[in-house]
N, C-alpha and C positions, 0 to 999 in steps of 0.2 A: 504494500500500500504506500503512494507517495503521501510526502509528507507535509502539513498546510507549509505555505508559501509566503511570505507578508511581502507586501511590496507599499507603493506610497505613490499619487501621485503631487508630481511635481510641474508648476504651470509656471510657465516664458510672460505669456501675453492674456489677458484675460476677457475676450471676445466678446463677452456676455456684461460685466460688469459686475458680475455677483459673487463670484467665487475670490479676485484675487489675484495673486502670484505666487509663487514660492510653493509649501509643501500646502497641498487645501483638501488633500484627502488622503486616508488610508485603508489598508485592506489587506484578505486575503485568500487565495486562491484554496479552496478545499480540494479532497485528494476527488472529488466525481471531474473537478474541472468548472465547477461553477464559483464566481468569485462574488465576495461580501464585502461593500465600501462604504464608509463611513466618512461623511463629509465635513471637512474641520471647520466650515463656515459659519456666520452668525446664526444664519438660520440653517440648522444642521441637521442633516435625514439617513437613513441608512438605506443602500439600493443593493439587488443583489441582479448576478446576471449571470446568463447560461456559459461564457466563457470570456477569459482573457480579453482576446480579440474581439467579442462584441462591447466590452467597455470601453477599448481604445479605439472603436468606431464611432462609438458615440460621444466620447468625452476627450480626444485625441486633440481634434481642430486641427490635425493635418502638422502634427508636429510641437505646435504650439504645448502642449500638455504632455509629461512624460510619464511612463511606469518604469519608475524606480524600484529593482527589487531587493531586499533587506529593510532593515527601520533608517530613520534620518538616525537615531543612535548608533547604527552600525557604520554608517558614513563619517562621521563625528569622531568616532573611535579609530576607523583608518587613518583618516586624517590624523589627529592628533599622534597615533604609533609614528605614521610615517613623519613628522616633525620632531618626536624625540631621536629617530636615526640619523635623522639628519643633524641632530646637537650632537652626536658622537663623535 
């Protein structure tokens, strides 16, 4: 059985006006393939959808919106490792 997946998206441009930039939603992929997102926005709802690919059809805008996968804590953490190496 695979194993849930988090991922996060991450928006450039925000086409609509309601959502923002930066990280404005999170999620995650269960092992059937259907994913569960949870919207970081003021007015905040939970969507779910039959797969990956139909989210980033819908909430994609053609690049503008990204599926980041891991937490923004896992990004943070690379980051950060990779800049104590580089203190060495």
């Amino acid at each position: 059985m695979e194993p849930i997946k988090e991922f996060y998206l991450s928006r450039i441009n925000d086409e609509s006006g309601v959502s923002g930039t930066g990280i404005v939603a999170r999620g995650v992929i269960l092992p059937s393939g259907h994913c569960c997102l949870e919207w970081l926005t003021f007015t905040s709802s939970i969507a779910i959808y039959k797969s990956v690919q139909d989210l980033e059809a819908i909430h994609g805008h053609g690049g503008k919106t990204m599926i980041v996968y891991g937490t923004p804590e896992d990004k943070k953490s690379k980051k950060r490792k990779r800049k104590e190496d580089d203190d060495v």
